[in-house]
C-alpha positions as CSV (number, residue, x, y, z in Angstrom):
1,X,28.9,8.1,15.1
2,X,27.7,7.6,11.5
3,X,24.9,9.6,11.2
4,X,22.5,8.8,8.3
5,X,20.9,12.0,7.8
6,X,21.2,13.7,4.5
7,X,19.9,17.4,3.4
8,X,18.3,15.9,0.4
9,X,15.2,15.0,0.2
10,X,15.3,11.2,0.3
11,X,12.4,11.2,2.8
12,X,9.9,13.0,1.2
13,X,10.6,11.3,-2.0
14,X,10.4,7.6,0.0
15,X,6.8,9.0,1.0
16,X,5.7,10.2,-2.1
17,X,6.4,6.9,-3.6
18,X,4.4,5.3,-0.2
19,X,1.3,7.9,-1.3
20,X,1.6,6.6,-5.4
21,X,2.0,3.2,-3.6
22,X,-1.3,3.0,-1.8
23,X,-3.5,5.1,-3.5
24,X,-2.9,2.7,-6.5
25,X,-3.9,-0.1,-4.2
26,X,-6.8,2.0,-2.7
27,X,-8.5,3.3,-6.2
28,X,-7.2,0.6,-8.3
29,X,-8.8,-2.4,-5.7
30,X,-12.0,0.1,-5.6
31,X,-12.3,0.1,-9.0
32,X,-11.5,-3.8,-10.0
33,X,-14.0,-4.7,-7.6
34,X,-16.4,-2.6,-9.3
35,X,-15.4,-4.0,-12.7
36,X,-16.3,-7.6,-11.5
37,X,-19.5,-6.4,-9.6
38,X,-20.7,-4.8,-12.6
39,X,-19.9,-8.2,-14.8
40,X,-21.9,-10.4,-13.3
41,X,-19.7,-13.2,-11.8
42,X,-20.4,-13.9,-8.1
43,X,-19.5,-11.3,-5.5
44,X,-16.8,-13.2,-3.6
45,X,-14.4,-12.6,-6.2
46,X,-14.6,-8.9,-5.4
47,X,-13.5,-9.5,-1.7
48,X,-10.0,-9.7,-2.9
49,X,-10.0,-6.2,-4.3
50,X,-12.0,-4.7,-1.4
51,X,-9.1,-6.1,0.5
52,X,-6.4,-4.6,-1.8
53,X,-8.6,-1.1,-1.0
54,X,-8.6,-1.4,2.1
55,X,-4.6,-1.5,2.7
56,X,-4.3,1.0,0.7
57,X,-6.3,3.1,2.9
58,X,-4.1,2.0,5.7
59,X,-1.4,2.9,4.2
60,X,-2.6,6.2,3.5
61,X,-3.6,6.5,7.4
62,X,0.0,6.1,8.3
63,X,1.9,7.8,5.9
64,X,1.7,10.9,8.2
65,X,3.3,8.7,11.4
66,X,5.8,7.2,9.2
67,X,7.3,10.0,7.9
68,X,7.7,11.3,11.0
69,X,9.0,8.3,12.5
70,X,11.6,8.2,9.7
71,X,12.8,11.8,10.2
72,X,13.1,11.2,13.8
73,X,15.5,7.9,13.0
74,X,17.4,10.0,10.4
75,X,18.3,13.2,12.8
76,X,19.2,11.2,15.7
77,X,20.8,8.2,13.6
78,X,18.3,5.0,14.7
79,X,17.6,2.1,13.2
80,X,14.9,2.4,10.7
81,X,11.9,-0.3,10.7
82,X,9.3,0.0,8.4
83,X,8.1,-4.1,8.1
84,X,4.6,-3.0,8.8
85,X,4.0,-1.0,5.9
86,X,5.6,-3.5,3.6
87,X,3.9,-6.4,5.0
88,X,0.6,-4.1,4.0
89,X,1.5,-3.2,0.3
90,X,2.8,-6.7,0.2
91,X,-0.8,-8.3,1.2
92,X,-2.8,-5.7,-0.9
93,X,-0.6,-6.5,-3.7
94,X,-1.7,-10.6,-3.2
95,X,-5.0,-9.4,-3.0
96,X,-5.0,-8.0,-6.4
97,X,-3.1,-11.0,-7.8
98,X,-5.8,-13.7,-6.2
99,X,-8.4,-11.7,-7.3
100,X,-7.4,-11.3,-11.0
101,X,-6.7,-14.6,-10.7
102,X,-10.3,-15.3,-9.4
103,X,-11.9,-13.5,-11.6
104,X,-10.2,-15.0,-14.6
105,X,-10.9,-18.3,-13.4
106,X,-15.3,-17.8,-13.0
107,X,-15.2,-15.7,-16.7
């Protein structure tokens, strides 16, 4: 059996990159949307940015889970799947896109 599982520390450093990952989409959509609040263009084009905070902060809910879930698949050689989470950093990230885009559009 090919077994996967390394003594290095490939996990923890694919998690810390999930954390950086997320709380840059949590803070950073936090903070845009403040940015266009504060500049006087309608409030729709913040929703965009509220959205890229709030999958941040799911991401940072499940980091916990999926690093266990990916230790588990290492030690006992299984299949990893980790769509979810990508599919989340994927739709925070074309939050932030649509709403710089938004917001560059109503300036």
């Amino acid at each position: 059996m090919n077994n996967l599982w390394d003594e290095g520390l490939q996990n923890e450093r694919t998690r810390l990159a999930w954390m950086r990952t997320a709380a840059t989409l949590a803070v950073g959509g936090l903070g845009a949307g403040g940015i266009v609040l504060r500049t006087g263009v309608q409030p729709a084009v913040a929703v965009p940015f509220v959205l890229a905070a709030l999958c941040g902060a799911l991401l940072l809910s499940r980091i916990g889970v999926r690093y266990r879930r990916v230790q588990r698949a290492l030690h006992e050689g299984l299949p990893l799947d980790d769509r979810a989470d990508a599919v989340i950093a994927w739709l925070g990230t074309m939050a932030v896109a649509a709403g710089a885009i938004g917001f560059v559009l109503t300036r």
